[in-house]
C-alpha positions in Angstrom: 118.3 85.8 55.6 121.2 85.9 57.7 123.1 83.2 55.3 121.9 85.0 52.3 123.8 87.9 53.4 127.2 86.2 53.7 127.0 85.3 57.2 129.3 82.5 58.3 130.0 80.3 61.3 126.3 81.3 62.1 124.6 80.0 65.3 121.4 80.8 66.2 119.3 80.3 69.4 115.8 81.0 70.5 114.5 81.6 73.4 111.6 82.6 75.5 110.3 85.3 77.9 107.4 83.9 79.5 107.2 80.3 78.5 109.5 77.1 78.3 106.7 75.3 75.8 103.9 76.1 73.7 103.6 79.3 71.4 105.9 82.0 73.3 104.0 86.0 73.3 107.7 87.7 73.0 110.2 85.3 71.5 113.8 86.5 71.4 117.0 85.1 69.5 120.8 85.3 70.3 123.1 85.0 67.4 126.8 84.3 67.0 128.1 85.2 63.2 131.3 86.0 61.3 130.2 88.7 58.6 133.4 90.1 55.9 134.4 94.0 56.9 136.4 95.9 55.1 140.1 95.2 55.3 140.8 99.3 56.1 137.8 98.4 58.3 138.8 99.3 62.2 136.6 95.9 62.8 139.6 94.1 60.8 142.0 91.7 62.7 144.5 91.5 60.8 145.8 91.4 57.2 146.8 88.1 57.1 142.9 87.1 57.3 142.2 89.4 54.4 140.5 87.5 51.2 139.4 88.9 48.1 136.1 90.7 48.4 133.3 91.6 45.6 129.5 93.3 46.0 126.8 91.8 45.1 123.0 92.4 45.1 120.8 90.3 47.8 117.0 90.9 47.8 115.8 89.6 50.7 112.0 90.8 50.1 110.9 91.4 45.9 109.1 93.6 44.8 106.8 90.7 43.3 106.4 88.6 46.4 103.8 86.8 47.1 101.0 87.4 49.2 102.1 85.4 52.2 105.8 87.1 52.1 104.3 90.1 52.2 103.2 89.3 55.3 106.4 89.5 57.3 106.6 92.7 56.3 107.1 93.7 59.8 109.9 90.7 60.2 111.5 92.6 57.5 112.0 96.1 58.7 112.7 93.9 62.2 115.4 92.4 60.0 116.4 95.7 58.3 117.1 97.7 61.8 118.6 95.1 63.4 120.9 92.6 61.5 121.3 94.8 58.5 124.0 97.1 60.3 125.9 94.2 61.2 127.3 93.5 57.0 128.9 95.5 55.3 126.5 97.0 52.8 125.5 100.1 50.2 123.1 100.9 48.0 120.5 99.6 50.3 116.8 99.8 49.0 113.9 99.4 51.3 110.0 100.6 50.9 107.3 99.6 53.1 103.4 100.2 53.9 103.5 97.8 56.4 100.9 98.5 59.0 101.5 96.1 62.2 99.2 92.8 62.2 97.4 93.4 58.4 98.2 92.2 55.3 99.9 95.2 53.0 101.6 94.7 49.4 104.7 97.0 48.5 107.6 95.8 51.0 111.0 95.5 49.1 114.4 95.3 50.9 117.4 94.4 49.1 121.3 96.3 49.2 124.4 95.2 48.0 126.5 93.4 50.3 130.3 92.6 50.2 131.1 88.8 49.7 134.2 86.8 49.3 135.0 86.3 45.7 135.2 82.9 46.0 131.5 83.1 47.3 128.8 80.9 44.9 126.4 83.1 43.3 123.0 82.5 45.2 119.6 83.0 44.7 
């Protein structure tokens, strides 16, 4: 999701709480990313690093997903509190009926998020 959303230079590492092997209870990530910002941003560096920029529309959970997407719908609003801030994004759209360990239809997230122009269209 992270990569769908532009994310570059991207590194990610698990880890665990309570266990070195085996299934870990409360697992726990640390990522490193570049993500684009707004040139008039106070995040920018510089202007010499500026690149052309467009927005474009990234669902990371349809409205017609499966069954066994809609299970992480709780990974999703997980997703959408925490890494969603981190691009720069409008428009987002999210709806959920997620109820905590049970299998609910009707999660959607999706926003538009700004890319490089030279960026290939995904999926």
């Amino acid at each position: 999701m992270l990569s769908k959303l532009g994310a570059r230079r991207l590194v990610v590492r698990t880890y665990g709480c309570t266990r070195l092997i085996g299934v870990e209870p409360f697992p726990g990530v640390r990522v490193t990313m570049q993500v684009l910002v707004p040139a008039s941003s106070q995040h920018a560096e510089n202007a010499a690093s500026a690149v052309s920029a467009h927005w474009r529309t990234v669902v990371l959970m349809p409205d017609n997903a499966d069954s066994q997407e809609q299970g992480n719908c709780e990974l999703i609003e997980q997703f959408k509190e925490t890494f969603l801030p981190l691009f720069t994004t409008r428009h987002i759209r999210y709806q959920s009926t997620c109820i905590p360990h049970q299998l609910t239809l009707g999660t959607h997230l999706s926003a538009e998020v700004l890319m490089p122009a030279s960026e290939p269209a995904r999926t």
